[in-house]
C-alpha positions, 0 to 999 in steps of 0.5 A: 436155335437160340431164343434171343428175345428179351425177356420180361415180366409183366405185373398188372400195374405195369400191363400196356394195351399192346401187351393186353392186346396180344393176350386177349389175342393169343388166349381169346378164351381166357387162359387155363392151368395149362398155359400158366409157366411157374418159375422163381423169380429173383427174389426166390418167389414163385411166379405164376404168369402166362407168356406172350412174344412180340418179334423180339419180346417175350413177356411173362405176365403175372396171371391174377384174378384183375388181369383175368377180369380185364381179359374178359371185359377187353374192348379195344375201342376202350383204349383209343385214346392211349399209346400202345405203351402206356400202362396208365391206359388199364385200370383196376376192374371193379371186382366183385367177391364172385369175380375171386378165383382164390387167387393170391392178390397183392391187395387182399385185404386181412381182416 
């Protein structure tokens, strides 16, 4: 049978509650190496993200050491006062060096 869920690829900036929500909930634990999916993107880049399905959705999210932290710390009473679909909702974790997994973050800093 034939998937015919829409697929997209989520980056942290863009990551909603409810995508946040079905995470946490599908992975409660975190995630491991074994539930990341690598593929090349568009642009011929390798991506790594974790997989999430709504009814008709399937959402590749990015894995990065934020989305980790925010896992972690997901408290569903923190976004209550937001839609469901407002990626403003999420915020940055504060990160500290001992959260960095050496994962390649978009916004490392070079010395």
């Amino acid at each position: 049978m034939k998937d015919n869920r829409k697929r997209v690829i989520v980056d942290f900036k863009k990551l909603t509650p409810e995508i946040l929500a079905l995470l946490v909930e599908k992975y409660p634990d975190g995630y491991d190496d074994d539930n990341i999916i690598v593929f090349k993107n568009a642009n011929n880049e390798i991506v790594e993200a974790v997989e999430v399905t709504t009814e008709d959705t399937k959402y590749l999210v990015k894995v990065s050491t934020k989305l980790q932290v925010t896992m972690e710390n997901y408290d569903e009473d923190d976004y209550g006062d937001y839609d469901s679909d407002d990626p403003d909702a999420i915020q940055d974790p504060e990160i500290s060096p001992d959260d960095d997994l050496g994962e390649d973050d978009d916004e490392m800093d070079e010395d």
